[in-house]
C-alpha positions in Angstrom: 5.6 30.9 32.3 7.4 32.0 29.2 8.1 28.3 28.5 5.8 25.8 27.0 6.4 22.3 25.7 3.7 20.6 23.1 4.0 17.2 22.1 3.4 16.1 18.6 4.7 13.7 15.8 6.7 14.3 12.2 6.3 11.4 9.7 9.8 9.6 8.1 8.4 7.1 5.7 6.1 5.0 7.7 7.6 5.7 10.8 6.4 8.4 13.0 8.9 10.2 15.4 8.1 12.1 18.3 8.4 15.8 18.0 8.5 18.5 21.1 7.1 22.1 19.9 8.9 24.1 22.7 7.7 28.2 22.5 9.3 30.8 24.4 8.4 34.2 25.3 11.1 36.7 25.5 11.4 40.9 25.4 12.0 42.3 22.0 10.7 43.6 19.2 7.8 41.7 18.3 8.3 38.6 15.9 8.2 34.8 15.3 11.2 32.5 14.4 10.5 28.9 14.0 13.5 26.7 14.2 14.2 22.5 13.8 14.6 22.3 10.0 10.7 23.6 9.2 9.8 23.5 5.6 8.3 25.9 3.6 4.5 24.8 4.5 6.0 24.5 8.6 7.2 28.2 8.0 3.8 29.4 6.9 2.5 28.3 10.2 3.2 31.9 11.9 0.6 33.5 10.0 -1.9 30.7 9.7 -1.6 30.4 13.8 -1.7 34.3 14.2 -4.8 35.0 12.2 -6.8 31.6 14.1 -5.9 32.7 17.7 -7.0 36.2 16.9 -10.5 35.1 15.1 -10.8 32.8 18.2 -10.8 35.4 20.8 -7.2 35.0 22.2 -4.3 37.6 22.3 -1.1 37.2 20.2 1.5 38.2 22.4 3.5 41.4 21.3 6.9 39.6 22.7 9.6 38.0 20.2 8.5 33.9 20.1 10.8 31.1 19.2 9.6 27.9 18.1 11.7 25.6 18.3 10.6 22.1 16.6 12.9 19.6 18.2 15.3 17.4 17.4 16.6 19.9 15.2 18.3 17.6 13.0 14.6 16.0 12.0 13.3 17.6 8.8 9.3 19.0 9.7 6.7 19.1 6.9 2.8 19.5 6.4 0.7 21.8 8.0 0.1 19.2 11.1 2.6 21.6 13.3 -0.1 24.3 13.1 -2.5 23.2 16.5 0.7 22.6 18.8 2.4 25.7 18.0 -0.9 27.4 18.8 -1.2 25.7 22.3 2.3 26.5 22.8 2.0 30.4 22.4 -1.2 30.4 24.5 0.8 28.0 27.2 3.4 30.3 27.4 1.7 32.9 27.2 -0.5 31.6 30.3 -3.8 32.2 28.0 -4.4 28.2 29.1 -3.0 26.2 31.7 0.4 24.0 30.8 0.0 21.4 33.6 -2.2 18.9 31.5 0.0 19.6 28.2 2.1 16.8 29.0 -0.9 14.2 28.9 -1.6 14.7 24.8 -0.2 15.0 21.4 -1.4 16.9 19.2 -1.8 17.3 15.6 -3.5 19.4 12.9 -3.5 22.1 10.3 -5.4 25.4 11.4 -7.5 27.3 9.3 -7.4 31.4 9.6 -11.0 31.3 11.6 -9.4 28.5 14.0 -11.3 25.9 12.5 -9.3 22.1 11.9 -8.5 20.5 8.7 -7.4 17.1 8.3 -3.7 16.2 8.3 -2.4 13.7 5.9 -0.5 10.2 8.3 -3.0 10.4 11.0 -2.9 6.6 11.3 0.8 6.3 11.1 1.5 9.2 13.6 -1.4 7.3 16.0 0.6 3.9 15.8 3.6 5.4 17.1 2.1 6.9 19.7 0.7 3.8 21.3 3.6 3.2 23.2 3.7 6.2 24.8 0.2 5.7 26.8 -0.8 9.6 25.4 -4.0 10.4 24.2 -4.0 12.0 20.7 -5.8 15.5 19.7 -6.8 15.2 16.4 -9.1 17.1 13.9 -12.5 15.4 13.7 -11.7 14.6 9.8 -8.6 12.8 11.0 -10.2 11.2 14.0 -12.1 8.0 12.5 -9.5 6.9 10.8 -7.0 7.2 13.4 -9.0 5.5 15.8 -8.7 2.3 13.9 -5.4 2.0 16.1 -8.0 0.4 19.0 -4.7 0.8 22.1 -4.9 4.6 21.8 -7.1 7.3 23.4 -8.4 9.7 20.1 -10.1 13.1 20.8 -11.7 14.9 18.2 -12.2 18.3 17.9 -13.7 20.9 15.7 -11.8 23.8 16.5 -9.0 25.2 18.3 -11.6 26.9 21.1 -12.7 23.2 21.8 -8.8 22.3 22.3 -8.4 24.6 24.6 -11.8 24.4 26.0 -10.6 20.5 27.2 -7.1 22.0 28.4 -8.6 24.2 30.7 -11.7 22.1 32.0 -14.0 24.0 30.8 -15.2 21.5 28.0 -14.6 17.4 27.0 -13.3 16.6 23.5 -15.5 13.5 22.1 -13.3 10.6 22.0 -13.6 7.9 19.6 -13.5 4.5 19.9 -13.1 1.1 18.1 -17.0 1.1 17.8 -16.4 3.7 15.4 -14.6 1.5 13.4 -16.0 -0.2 10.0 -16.2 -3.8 9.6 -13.2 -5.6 7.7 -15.3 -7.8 6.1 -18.5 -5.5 4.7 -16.2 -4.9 1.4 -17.0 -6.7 -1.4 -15.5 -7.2 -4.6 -16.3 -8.3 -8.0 -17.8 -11.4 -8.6 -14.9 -14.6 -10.9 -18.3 -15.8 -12.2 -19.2 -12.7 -14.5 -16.1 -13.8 -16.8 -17.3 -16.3 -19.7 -15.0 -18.9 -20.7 -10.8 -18.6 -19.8 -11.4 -21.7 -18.0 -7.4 -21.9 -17.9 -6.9 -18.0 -16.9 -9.7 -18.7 -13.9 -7.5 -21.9 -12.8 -3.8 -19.9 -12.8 -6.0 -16.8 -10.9 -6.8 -19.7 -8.4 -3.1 -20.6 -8.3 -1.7 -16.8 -7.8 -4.2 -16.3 -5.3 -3.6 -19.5 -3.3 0.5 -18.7 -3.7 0.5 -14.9 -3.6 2.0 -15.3 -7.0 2.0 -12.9 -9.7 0.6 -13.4 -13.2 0.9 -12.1 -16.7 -1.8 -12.3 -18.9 -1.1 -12.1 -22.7 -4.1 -12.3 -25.6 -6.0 -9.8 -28.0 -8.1 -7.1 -26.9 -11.4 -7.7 -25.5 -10.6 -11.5 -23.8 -11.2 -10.5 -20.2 -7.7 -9.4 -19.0 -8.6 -6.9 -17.2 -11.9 -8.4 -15.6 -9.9 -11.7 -14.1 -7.6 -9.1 -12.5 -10.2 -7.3 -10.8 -11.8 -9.9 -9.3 -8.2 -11.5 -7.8 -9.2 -9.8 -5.1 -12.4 -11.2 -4.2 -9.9 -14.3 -4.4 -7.9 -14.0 -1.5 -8.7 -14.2 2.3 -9.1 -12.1 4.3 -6.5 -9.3 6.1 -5.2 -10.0 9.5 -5.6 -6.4 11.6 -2.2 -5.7 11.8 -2.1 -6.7 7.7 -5.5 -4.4 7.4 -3.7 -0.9 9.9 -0.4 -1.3 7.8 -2.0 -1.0 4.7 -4.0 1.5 6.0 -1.3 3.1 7.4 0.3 3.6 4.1 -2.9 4.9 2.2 -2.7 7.4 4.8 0.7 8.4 4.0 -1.2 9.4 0.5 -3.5 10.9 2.0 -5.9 8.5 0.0 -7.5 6.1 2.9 -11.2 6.2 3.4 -12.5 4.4 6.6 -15.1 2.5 5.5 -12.8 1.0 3.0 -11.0 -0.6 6.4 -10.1 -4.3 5.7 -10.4 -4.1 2.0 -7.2 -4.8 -0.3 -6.2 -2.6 -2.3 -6.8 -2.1 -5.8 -3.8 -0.1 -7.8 -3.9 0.5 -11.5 -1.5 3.1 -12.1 -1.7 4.6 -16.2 1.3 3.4 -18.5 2.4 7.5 -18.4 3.5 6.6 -15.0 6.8 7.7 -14.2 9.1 4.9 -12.1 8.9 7.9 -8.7 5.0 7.3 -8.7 5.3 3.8 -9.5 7.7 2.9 -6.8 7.8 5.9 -4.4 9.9 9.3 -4.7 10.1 13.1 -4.1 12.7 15.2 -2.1 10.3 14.5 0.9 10.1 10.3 0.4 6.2 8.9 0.0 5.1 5.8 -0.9 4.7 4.9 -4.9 2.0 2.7 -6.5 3.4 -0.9 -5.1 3.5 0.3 -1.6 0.4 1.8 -2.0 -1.1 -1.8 -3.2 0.5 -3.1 0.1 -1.8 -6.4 0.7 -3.5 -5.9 -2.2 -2.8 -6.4 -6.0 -1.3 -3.5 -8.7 -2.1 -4.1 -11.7 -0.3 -3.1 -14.7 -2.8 -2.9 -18.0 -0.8 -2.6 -21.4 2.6 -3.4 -19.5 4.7 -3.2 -22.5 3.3 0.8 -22.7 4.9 1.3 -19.7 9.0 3.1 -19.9 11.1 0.5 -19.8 12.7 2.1 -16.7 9.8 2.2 -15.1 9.2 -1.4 -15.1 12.7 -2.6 -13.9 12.5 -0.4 -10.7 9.8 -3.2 -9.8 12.7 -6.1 -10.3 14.2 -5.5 -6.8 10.6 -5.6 -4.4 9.3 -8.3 -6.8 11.8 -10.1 -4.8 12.2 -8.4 -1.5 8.8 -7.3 -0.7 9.9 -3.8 0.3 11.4 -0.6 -1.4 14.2 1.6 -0.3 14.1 5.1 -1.0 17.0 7.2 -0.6 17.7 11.0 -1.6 20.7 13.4 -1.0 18.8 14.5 2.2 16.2 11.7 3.1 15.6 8.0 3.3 13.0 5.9 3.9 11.9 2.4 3.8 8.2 1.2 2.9 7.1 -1.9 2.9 5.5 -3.1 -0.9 4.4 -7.0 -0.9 1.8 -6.9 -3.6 0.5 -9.1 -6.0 1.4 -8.0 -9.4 -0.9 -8.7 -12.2 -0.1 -7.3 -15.7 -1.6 -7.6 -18.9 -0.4 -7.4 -22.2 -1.5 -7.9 -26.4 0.7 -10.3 -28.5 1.5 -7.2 -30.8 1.3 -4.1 -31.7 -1.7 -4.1 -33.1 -3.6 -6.6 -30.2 -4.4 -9.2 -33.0 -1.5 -11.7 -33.2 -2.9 -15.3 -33.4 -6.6 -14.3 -33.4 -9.2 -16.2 -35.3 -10.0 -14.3 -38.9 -6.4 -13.0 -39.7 -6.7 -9.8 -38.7 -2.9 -8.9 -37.1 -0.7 -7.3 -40.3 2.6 -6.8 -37.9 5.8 -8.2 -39.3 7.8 -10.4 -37.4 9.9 -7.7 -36.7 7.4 -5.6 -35.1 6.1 -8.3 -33.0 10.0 -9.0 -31.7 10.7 -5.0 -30.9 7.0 -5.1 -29.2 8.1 -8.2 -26.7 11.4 -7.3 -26.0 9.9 -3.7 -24.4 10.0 -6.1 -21.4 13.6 -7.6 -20.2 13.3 -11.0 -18.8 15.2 -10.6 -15.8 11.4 -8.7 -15.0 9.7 -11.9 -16.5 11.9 -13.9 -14.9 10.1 -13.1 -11.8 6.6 -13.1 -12.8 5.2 -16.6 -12.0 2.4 -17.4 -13.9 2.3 -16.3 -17.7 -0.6 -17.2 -18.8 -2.6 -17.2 -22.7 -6.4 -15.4 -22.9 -7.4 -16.4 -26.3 -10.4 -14.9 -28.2 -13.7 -16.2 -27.0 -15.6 -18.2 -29.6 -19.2 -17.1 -30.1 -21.2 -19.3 -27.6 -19.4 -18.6 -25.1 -19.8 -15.6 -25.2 -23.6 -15.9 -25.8 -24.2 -18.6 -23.6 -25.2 -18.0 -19.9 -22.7 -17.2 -17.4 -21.8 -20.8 -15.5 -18.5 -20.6 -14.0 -17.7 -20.7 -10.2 -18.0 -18.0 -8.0 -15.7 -16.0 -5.7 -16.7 -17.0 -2.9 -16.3 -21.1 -4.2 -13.1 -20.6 -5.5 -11.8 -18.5 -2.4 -13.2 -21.1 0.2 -10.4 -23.5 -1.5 -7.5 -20.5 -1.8 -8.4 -19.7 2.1 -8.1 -23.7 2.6 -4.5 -24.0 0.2 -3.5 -20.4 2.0 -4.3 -21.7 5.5 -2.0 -24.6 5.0 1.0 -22.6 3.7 0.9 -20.4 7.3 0.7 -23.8 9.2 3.2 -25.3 7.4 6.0 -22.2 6.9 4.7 -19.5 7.9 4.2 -17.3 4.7 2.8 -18.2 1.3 4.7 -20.1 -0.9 5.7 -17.0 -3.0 7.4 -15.5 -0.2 9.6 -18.4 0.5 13.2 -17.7 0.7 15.5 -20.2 -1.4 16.7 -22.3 1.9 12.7 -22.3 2.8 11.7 -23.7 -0.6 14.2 -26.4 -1.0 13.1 -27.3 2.6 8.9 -27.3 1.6 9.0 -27.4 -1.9 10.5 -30.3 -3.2 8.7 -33.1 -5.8 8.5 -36.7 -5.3 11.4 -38.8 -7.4 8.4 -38.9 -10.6 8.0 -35.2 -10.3 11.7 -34.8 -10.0 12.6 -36.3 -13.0 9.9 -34.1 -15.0 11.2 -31.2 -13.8 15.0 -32.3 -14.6 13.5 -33.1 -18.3 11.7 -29.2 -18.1 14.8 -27.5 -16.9 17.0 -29.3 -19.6 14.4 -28.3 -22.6 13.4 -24.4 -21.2 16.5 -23.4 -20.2 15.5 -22.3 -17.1 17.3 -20.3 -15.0 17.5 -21.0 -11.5 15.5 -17.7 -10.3 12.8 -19.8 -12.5 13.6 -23.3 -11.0 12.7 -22.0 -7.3 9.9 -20.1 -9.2 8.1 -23.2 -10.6 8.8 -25.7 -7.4 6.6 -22.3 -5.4 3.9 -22.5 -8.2 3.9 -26.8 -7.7 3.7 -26.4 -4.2 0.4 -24.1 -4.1 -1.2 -26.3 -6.7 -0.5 -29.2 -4.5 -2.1 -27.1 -2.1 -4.9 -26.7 -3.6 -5.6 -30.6 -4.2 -4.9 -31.1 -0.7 -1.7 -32.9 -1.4 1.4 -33.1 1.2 3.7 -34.6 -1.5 4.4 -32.5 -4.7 3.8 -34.9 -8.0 4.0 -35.3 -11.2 1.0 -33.7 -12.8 1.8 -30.6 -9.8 5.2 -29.8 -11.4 4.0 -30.2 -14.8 1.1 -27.5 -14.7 3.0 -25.5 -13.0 6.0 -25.5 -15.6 3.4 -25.2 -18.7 3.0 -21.6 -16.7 6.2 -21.0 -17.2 6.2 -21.9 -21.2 5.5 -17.5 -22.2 2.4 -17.7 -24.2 4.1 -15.3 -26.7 6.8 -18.2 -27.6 
């Protein structure tokens, strides 16, 4: 019949909407129009699907084709369009039979010999399809990582001849399955014990970990800034699977997930060049920045006040939220962005302010112009801000003897545990009616935090701040009342070390 009807998906943010490829066949002089708001890539299709049917052995039909990639009023991108077109013209065309079209989607960029290449959102596209009961026809490079979505049928194939070799029953596509998969928990991180000394730093890691807080850490060059916030990770418990696809999901967006990185958090530690779009998520076509990106995971910012100023207050607004909103003349999207945020920063200009031997010559005016690169509504909502002084010598030249990962993260998965019992969420996530509910001090720790709020000028973004910090620390000592000593650590976090 000169009508053929190919399901397949588009991506919108994380979403993935169902598209219908419909190809008809009509007299005229030959030629190809592709309508439904195709992009320039989408447009290219006609003579990438041409040159792949004809190297696979099949006729291009001499009629005038119209592809129409429906609903129109859904803009197309990517090269994923290329495989259903294909089917379509050879449907229509009756070069394979339509009757088991309906039972598929299918995605996938074609090369010129016929050949698949992956296509960028396989994951997300394979989530949406679970509630339609279809299988999906995917490229083999695709299909592993889609099949991490365990409810839906994935075939892989190789080419477009083995497509079409499974349409017409002449052939079986392998399917994968969730024993394809890769273990959450085979990732491993690196180890809290390989940083000497900090014994202070190690205990407010502990805290952001336990809290899903975020820190700042402030000291010379050389302290182990950098090394505590690659090993928050190793920290924190492990993802839940619908934490672990979501995450995934998003990587896959980038086109940067690997498979057998599955379960791991992500890392993210984006240069200070960055502009605010790759930090936060941009481009004519939306895609997710650096915090959605670290999704579940931690983004860490080295040499923060480098960073455009700009560039660090886009991060005020899913700081707080836990999403971003992207919205352009044409486009918007929604991504979801609840990372920890660990930055680091030197005292000065030069790195050496308040180090042993005298070394920092920065005036006091320098040293003010270098701190106030960052506003404080931004450290307003960063929990924890923590000192890293200089290491004296034996510590540094005595053996490594601090606790390891996997001690400290037995009592953060204990503290974290407790949190989703109790509320539901960890404690940083708590909306302001939810922490004056679970967050508030005995009458002693009260009254100390009366005295704090009196003496720091806190504002009251800072208050419900430092009762979320007293609350994981009382959850780490196994405590259902917050007290005294609770409030006041977590208040000396909020004293900036650069004061």
């Amino acid at each position: 019949m000169p009508l053929a009807i190919v399901h397949s998906r588009a991506l919108d943010g994380l979403c993935a909407p169902e598209v219908l490829v419909e190809v008809h066949l009509a007299g005229g002089l030959p030629s190809v129009t592709l309508v439904g708001l195709p992009d320039t890539e989408v447009k290219e299709a006609r003579d990438r699907v041409r040159a792949a049917l004809q190297n696979s052995g099949f006729d291009f039909p001499s009629k005038r084709i119209t592809v129409n990639l429906a609903p129109a009023d859904q803009p197309k991108e990517s090269g994923r369009f290329d495989l259903p077109i294909a089917l379509g013209i050879l449907a229509a065309s009756g070069q394979i039979p339509a009757t088991r079209l309906d039972d598929y989607e299918f995605a996938g960029e074609l090369s010129l010999s016929g050949e698949l290449r992956p296509v960028r959102g396989a994951l997300a596209m394979v989530l949406a399809v679970g509630r339609t009961g279809r299988a999906f026809v995917l490229p083999a490079g695709s299909a592993r990582e889609a099949s991490l979505a365990h409810e839906v049928r994935i075939l892989a194939a190789n080419t477009l001849l083995e497509v079409c070799a499974h349409l017409s029953g002449q052939g079986e596509l392998r399917q994968y399955t969730a024993t394809d998969t890769v273990d959450a928990s085979a990732s491993a991180y690196p180890d809290l014990c390989d940083v000497r000394g900090q014994a202070q730093a190690k205990r407010a890691l502990e805290i952001a970990a336990a809290g899903a807080h975020s820190i700042l850490f402030v000291g010379p060059p050389g302290t182990g800034k950098s090394m505590l916030a690659h090993r928050l990770r190793g920290l924190l418990p492990p993802m839940t699977q619908d934490a672990a696809l979501e995450s995934a999901a998003l990587l896959s967006l980038a086109g940067q997930f690997r498979p057998e990185n599955f379960g791991a958090r992500p890392f993210r530690s984006p240069h200070h060049t960055a502009s605010a779009p790759a930090l936060v998520g941009g481009g004519s076509v939306p895609r997710p920045g650096e915090i959605s990106l670290a999704h579940q995971g931690v983004l860490f910012l080295d040499e923060l006040p480098e960073f455009d100023r700009r560039v660090l207050e886009a991060l005020r607004e899913p700081l707080e939220s836990g999403t971003i909103h992207i919205s352009r003349a044409v486009r918007q999207a929604d991504f979801p962005a609840q990372f920890q945020l660990v930055a680091a920063m030197n005292p000065c200009p030069c790195g050496f302010y308040g180090a042993p031997g005298g070394k920092c010559r920065c005036t006091p005016d320098q040293v003010a112009r270098y701190r106030l690169r960052i506003s404080g509504p931004l450290l307003d909502r960063i929990d924890l801000q923590v000192e890293v002084p200089a290491l004296p010598a034996e510590d540094l030249q005595g053996a490594a003897n601090g606790e390891s990962s996997a001690l400290v993260g037995a009592r953060v998965g204990a503290a974290r545990t407790r949190q989703l019992a109790r509320q539901g969420s960890p404690n940083a996530r708590l909306t302001t009616r939810e922490t004056d509910q679970h967050c508030q001090p005995d009458a002693a720790g009260a009254a100390l935090l009366k005295q704090a709020l009196t003496r720091l000028r806190l504002s009251a973004r800072a208050y419900h701040r430092v009762l979320r910090v007293a609350r994981s620390i009382a959850d780490l000592a196994d405590s259902a009342a917050i007290a005294p000593q609770h409030v006041a650590e977590a208040v000396q976090y909020r004293r900036f070390a650069l004061d």
